[in-house]
Structures are given as C-alpha cells and as structure tokens.
N, C-alpha and C positions, 0 to 999 in steps of 0.2 A: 636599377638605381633607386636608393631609397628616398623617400617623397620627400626628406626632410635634408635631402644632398643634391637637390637639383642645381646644374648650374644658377645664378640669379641671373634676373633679366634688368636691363637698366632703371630708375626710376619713374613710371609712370608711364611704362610699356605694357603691350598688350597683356602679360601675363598678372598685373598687377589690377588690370581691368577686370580678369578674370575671378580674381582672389577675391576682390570687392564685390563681383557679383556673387559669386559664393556665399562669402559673408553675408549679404543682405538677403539669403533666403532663411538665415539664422537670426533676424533681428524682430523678434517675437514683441507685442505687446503687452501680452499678461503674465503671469507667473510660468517660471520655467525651468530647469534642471541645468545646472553649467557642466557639462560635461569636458569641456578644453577650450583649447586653441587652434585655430588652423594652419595646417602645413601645408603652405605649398612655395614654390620655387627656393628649395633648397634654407626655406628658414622658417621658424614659428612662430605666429602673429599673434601676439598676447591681447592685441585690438579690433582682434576678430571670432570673439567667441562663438562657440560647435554647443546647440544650445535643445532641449528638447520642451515642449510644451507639456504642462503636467495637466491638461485635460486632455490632452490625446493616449498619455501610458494606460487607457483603457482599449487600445486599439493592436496591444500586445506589440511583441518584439524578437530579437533573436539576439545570444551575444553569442558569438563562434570564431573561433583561432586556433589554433597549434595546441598543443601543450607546451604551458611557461611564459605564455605572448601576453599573459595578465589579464583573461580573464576574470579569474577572482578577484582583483583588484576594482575592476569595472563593477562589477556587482557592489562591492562595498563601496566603491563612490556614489553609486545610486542610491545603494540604501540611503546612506545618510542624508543626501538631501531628499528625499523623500520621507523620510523621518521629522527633519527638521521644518515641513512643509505641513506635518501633522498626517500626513497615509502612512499608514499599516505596511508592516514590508515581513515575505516571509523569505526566509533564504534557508535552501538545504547546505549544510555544512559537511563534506565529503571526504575531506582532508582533515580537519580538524584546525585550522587555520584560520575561519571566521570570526569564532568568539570575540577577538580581539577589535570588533564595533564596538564592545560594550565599554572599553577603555579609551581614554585619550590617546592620542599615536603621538610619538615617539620625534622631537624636533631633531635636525640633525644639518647637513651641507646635503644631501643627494636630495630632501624635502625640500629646502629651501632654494634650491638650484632648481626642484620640476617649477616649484612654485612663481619663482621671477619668470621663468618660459611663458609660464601661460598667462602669465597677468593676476594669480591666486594670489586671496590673502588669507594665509594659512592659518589655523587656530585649532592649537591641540583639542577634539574634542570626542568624549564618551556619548555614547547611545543611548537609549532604555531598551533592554534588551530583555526575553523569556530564552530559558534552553530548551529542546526536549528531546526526546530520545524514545528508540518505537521500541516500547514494549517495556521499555524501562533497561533495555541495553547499550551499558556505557551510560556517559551524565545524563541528567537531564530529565526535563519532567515525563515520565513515560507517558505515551501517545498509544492505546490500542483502538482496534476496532472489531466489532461482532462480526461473524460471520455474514448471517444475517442483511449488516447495513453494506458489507464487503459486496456481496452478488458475487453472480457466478460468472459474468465477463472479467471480474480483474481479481476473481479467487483461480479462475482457470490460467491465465498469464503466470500466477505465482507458481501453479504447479503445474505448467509448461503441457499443460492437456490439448490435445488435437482437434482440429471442429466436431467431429464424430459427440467425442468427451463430452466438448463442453455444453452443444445442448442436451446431452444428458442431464449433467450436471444444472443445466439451468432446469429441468422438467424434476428436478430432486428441489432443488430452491421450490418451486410452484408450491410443490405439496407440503412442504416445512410451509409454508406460507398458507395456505387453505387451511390447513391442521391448525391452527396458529402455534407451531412447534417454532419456539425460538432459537435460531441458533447462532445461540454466544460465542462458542470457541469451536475448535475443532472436535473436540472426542462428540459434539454434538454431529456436528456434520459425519461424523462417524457413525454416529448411533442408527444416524435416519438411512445412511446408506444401506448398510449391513438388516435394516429392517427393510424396507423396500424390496429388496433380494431375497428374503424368509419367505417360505412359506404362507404364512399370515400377510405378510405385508405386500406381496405378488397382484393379488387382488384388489389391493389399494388404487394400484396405475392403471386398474383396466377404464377403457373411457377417454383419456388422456395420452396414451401410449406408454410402450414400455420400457425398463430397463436391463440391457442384458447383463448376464452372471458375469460375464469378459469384461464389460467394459465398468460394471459396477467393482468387481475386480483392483481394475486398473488406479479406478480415481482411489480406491482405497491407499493401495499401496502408493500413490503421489503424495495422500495426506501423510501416510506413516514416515513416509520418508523426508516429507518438509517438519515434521514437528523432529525426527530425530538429527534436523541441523539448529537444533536451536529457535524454532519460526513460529512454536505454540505458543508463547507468552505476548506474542504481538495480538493475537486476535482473545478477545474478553471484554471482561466492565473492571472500571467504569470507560466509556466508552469516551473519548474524547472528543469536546465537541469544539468543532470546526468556527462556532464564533470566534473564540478566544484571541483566533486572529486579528481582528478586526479591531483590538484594543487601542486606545492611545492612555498614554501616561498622562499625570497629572500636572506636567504643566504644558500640555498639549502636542507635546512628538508623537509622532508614529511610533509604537510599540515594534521592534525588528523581531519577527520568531524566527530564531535559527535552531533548525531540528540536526543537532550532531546525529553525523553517519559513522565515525569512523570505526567503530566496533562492530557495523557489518556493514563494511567495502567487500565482504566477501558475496553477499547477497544482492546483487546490483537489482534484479528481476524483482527482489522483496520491496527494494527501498521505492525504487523507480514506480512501481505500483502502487505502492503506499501515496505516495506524492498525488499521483490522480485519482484515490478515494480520497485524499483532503479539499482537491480542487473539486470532484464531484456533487463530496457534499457539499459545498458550498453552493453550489449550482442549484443542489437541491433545496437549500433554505432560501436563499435569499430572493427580495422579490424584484422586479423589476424597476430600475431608475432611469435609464434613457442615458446620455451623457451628462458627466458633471462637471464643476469646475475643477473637481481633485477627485482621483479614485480613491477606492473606499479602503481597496489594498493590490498591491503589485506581488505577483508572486513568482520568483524567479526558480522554475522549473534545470536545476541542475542533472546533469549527466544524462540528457533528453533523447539520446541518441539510444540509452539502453532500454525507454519507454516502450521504441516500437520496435526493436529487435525483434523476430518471432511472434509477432502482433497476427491476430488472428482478424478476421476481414472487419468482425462484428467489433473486434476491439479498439479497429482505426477509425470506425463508422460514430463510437462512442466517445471518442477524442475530438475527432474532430467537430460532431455537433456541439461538443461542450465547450470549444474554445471558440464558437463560433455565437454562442449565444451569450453566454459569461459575461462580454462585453458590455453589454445591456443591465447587468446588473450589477458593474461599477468595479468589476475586477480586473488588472489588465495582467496578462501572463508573460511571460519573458522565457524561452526556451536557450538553455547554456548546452553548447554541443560544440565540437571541434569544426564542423563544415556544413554549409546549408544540405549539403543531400542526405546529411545524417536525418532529417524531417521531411515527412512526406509532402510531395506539394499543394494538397487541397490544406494541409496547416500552416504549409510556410505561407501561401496565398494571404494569408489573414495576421500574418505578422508586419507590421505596418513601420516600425523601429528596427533600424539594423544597426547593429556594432558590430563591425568585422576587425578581429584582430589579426595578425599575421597568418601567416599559410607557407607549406613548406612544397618544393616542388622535390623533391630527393628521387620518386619512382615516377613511372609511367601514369601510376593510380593516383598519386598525386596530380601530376600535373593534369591529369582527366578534370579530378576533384578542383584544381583551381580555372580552370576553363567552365569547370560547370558553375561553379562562386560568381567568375565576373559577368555571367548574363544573367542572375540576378538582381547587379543591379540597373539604375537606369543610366540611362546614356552620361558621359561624363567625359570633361579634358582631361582628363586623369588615365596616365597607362595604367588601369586597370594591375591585372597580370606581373608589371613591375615593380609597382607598390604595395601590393601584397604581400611579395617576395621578400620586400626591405623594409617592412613596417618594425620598428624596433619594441623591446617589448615596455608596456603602456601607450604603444599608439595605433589608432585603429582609425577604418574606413567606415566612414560614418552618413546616415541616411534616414531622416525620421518625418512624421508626417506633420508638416503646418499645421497652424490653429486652424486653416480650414478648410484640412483633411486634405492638403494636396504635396504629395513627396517633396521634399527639398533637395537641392543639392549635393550630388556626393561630395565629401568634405574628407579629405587625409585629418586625422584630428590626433594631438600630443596631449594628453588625458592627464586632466589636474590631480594631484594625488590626496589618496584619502585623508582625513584629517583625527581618525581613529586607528586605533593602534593594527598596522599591518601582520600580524601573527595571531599566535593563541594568546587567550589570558591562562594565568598561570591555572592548574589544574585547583589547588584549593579555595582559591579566586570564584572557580565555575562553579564546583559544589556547592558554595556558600551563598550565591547567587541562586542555585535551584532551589538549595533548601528552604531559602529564605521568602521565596515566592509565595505570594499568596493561593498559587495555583494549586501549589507542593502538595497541600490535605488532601484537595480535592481528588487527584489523578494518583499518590504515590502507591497504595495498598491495592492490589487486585481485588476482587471481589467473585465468588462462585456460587450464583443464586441457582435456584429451580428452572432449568432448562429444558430440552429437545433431550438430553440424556437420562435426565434424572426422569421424567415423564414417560419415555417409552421402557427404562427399565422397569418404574414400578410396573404397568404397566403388565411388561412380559410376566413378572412376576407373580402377578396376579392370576394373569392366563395361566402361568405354569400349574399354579394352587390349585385353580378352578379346574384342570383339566384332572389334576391328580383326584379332587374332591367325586369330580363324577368318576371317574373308573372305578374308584372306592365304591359310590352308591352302586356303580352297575354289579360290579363284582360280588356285592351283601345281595343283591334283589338277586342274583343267579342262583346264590348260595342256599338261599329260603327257597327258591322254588324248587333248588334238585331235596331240599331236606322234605318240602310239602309233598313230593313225589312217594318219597322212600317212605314216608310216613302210611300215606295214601296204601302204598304196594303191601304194605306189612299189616298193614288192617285188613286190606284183603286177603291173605296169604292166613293170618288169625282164624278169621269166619270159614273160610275154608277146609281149615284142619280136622281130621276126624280124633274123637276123644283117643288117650294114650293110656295102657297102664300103668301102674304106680312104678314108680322109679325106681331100679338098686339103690343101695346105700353107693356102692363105685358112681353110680349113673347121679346122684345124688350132690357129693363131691364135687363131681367134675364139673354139672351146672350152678355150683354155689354161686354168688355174687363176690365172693369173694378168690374162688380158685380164677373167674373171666378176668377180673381185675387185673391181678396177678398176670395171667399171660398177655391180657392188654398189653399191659409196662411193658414185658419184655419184649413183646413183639414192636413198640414203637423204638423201642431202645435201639434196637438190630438193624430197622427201619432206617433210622437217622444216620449210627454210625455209617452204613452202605452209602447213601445218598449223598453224605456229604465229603467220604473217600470219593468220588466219583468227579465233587467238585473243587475237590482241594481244599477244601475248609472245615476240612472234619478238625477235631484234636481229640482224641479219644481219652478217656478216661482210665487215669490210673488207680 
C-alpha cells in the first residue's frame, strides 16, 4: 500500500501523534532546504515540512530509486535552493535534461496541483549556471586533465588494467615524476612507456624494480585502444581547474556547474572517473575549514554505481579516504545511484542524508536489493518494504542529520517541485551560454607545449646522431691505422728490394701511370657492376 493511500485514522488518534512527532524532528532553527511535505496516513501534510539543515550537506548523502522515480528531479530541487542560499552546486548531466536549471520552469495545473500539496509557493525561476563538457565533446566549456594530475589509480580504472598493471603503471608515473618528465596527454604516457622498455631506458628502473616487456606491452595497447574511442582529447592543457567550481554570481547564488555527459553515455568508466579527479582535486587544494554554516559546494556524484564497478582495492581505499575527509574542508558529496548496495559500505557509512526514491521488487534480485535498502535505515513506523514499493514518482523516503548531528526521522516525503525549467534548454540557448562565458577563452583551444614526448624524442634523436657520429669516428681511426700499416709494409718491402734492370719499352708501358690508371677504372667498374648485381641495386650502364 502506498504511503500516501493509507487508510486515515480518526482525528487526533494515535497515528496523528505519530506524524507530529515525525514532524518535529523536522523543525530546524537555522537555515534549511525544503525538500516537501509529509506523508503519512494516506494524505500529504503541507504543515509538516521534510526539511534538511544546510550546515550539515557537508556530512554527504545518497539519492537512490528506480529508474523514472524522479531522481533527477531531486537533484534540481536541491540545486536551486542551494543556489539560492549562495553554495556552489556541481551536477553531472547524463541524459541531457539538466540544463534546463538555467531557465524558469514552466507554470502549468500538474506544477500548481504538486504545489498546493505541499504548501509550495511556486515562482518560475532561472539559475546562474556554467556548462562543460570533457574534452570539449558535445557543449560545453571543455574540461581536460594531464595525465600527469590524472595518476595512475584512476588513469588504470579508465583503461580497465588489473592490480599487476596498475602498480606497474604507477612505478612508470614515479619516474615521469623524478625525471620531471611531464605528462600532459597520452602520446606522452606513451613515450615514457615504450622508453622504459628500450634498451636505454631498461637501466633507468634498476634500483626501483622493474618493467616487464608483457605487461608494458599490455598498458600500451589499453592506451591505443582508449585514444582510438575517441578518449585522447580529454587528457591535455589547459588543464581545468577545479576552483571554477566554487564560483558564486554576482548577485550572490551559487553558481550550478553542470558538466553535459550525453555525447559519451557511451563511456560510463570515462565519465565516472573523471568526476573523482574533479572531487580529488579538490581535495587536493583546498585547505581545511572544520564545519560551516553553509558548504562551500555540494557535489552530486551521478551514475555512482559505475564509479566502483571493477574498482581495484587501491581505488576504493582512495574513495573512500577522500569522502571521508573532504568533509572537513567544506564539501559535501551526494552519491545518485538506483540502490544503496550499489555503494560500498565503509562509503555509504559516511553518507549522513538519504533520499530514497521508489524501488521496484519485479525479481528475486530485487526483492534481495529492497530488504537490503530497508535495514539501512533506522527503525521506523513505516512498513518500510511497502512503501517503497508504492512511492509514486516525486516521492521519497526521507532521513537526514539534525543540526546536531543526530538522524531524524524516517519521513515518506511528496517532494516540492522544481521551480526551473524541468527539461533541456533549447540547444542554441546552451551554445550561446557557453560561448558567452567568461570561462569560454580560457578553456576553449587546446594547447600542445614541450612535454615527456617531445623531450625524450629529441632526445633519442640526439642519442641516434651521437651513436651514428662515433661509429663514423671509430670507422676513419680504423681506416688510418690499416692505411698506416700498408704504408709502414711498403716502406719496408722498398728498402728491401735488390736493384732491377732498366725496363723494356713493353715493361715500360705497362708500368706507365697512366696504362695503372686506366686498368684501375676498369677494374673498379667490373668490381661495382658484380657487387651490386649481387645486391639488387646495380643498374648497369648503357
């Protein structure tokens, strides 16, 4: 039975006690996010708002449902009041169905009908919104990142390399890094490998351990094969940096960055890694604040479930420390995924906000998947399990942490609706938006400086010349010493000689300097022609 069809109970019966207590674990002092209304005994209480403290959205969250249950919907009801609160909101746009924060939404009867429910006073209203786009495919202001800032835990994820690989590959980072060999894009990361493996470069790793020819091999053929889906243009300069987020407009919102995915939904492994080099870096700039009264930025982590897909031990160990400390320095994360087991539990542990949208029980797997949801959360009058089942779509099971830090209530909540435009904005709308960015300059052109490529080719090049220059010298010094020989042997061979008599005129002739010459020629002629019938390269003279 759905939460919002329960039988009613008479007026100011036990169930009514209940709702009110409900309610008052929603009734915040300070500033706060209105996320709905409560449902419970079969009606919607527009006088009981389902409410979140915005000094706690640094204590991270999860929104998880079905497909269709309105998730994305939830997302853009946050953003905006946290826009309008003045925090920074970054949303991945996966469908292509976000942009439409940046425009007023759309008045109508189905708006004005959520609207009376929940007690909402609705007001068409547009965002300040950035677009971007990784690598510069599809709209948007492109977003890259070097290699280099990439590392080898979530460059190994993109090309799906095995533990073996990847500390490989991170012992190849070391030495681009001691070297201080930069590497910007991939042909770099190519460069260093394919050197490492030479000859010359063999001797580099002794000391540090080594690289075998197999698995240097391997990571090659991962890079060739990620850049010929389209994946080389992600990684370069100028290198996007990760403050940009943190903007607010000029007259004090929160800046929304939504990074359009939909030109590679094919790339899930690409995108989804990309997301946690933006959260990383951040991690890595910013300094420590402690709790504030508003975070600095929320960043809703969409399609979170493909994050850890084939996640490698090191790569959940580096998740997890980072959403575990991030906190601290004023960020709070928001994981979007269909069901809590889609998230490992030392992360979900630390997600303190729940939105749970509907859930579907159709298979076995399912109904595992919604038995595992309901002990999740905490104890509650609520069949669990049955309202799940019947949540309709905009309304979710709702659970977030008091001002002082202590879970509230599980609350059935009918979810106010957004007050920006629920769809895309039109596509020349979006261009005109990026173009017009002031960011536009900064990010739109690539850039291909002096790197880890260009360095070791000159480089080999050099080595090549040098090598060719000495076998030259050695080959002239060989050359002088067999001529100082023969010279040497014929002086001797001179003094040696007993006097001769006077020469025929024939014997004369024949030793002219000019009859030797003469059979010099022909003998080198005869010479050549043979030697180089022999090697296919003759062409003989007509």
């Amino acid at each position: 039975m759905n939460a919002s069809e329960q039988p009613p109970a008479a007026p100011g019966g036990p169930a009514a006690g209940i709702a009110a207590e409900i309610a008052a674990g929603y009734a915040f002092e300070g500033a706060a996010l209105d996320l709905g209304a409560l449902l419970w005994d079969g009606a919607c209480h527009p006088d009981a708002p389902i409410r979140i403290p915005l000094p706690v959205l640094n204590r991270h969250g999860l929104v998880a449902g079905a497909t269709g249950t309105g998730k994305t919907k939830t997302l853009q009801l946050i953003a905006e009041q946290l826009s309008a609160h003045g925090v920074p909101v970054f949303l991945a746009d996966i469908k292509g169905d976000v942009s439409g924060v940046s425009a007023p939404g759309e008045d109508g009867e189905k708006v004005r009908e959520r609207a009376a429910q929940v007690g909402q006073e609705w007001r068409a209203t547009g965002f300040p919104c950035e677009f971007y786009g990784l690598g510069g495919t599809g709209p948007g202001i492109p977003v890259r990142a070097t290699v280099t800032s990439f590392g080898p835990v979530l460059l190994s994820k993109v090309l799906q390399l095995n533990q073996t690989q990847e500390q490989s590959l991170g012992l190849i980072f070391h030495y681009a890094d001691s070297k201080g060999l930069e590497l910007v894009d991939l042909k770099d990361l190519r460069a260093v490998v394919a050197f490492l493996v030479s000859d010359t470069g063999k001797a580099e790793l002794k000391g540090i351990g080594g690289l075998s020819t197999v698995t240097a091999g391997v990571i090659l053929r991962a890079i060739t094969a990620f850049e010929q889906q389209g994946a080389g243009g992600f990684f370069g300069e100028p290198e996007f940096d990760t403050s940009e987020l943190l903007r607010t407009a000029a007259d004090g919102r929160g800046i929304v960055s939504v990074l359009e995915l939909p030109a590679v939904q094919d790339k899930p492994q690409l995108f989804s890694t990309f997301l946690m080099w933006m959260l990383a870096d951040l991690f890595h700039d910013l300094p420590e604040v402690g709790d504030l009264e508003k975070p600095k930025l929320v960043f809703f982590f969409d399609e979170a479930h493909l994050l850890f897909n084939g996640a490698s031990k090191a790569f959940l160990q580096s998740i997890t420390q980072t959403v575990r400390l991030i906190r601290s320095k004023g960020v709070g994360v928001f994981f979007v995924t269909q069901t809590p087991k889609d998230v490992p539990s030392d992360v979900l542990a630390q997600l303190g906000n729940r939105v749970q949208h509907a859930l579907r029980a159709f298979t076995p797997d399912d109904a595992k998947a919604l038995k595992a949801t309901v002990r999740t959360f905490p104890n509650s009058p609520y069949d669990l399990e049955e309202v799940l089942t019947g949540l309709g779509t905009g309304e979710a099971v709702i659970t977030v942490l008091s001002e002082q830090g202590a879970p509230t209530p599980v609350a059935a909540t009918r979810l106010r609706a957004p007050e920006s435009l629920m769809g895309p904005i039109d596509a020349a709308a979006l261009d005109a938006a990026v173009k017009g960015s002031l960011l536009h300059g900064r990010y739109a052109e690539a850039v291909d400086r002096e790197s880890a490529y260009e360095r070791l080719t000159a480089e080999q090049q050099a080595a090549e010349a040098a090598a060719l220059e000495a076998a030259a010298a050695k080959e002239a010094e060989k050359q002088a010493e067999k001529e100082a020989k023969e010279a040497e042997k014929a002086r001797k061979q001179e003094g040696a000689r007993a006097p001769k008599p006077e020469p025929s005129l024939a014997d004369q002739v024949v030793g002219s300097g000019i009859f030797k010459s003469l059979a010099r020629s022909i003998g080198t002629q005869l010479g050549r022609e043979i030697s180089r019938s022999v090697f296919g390269t003759a062409r003989r003279k007509r």
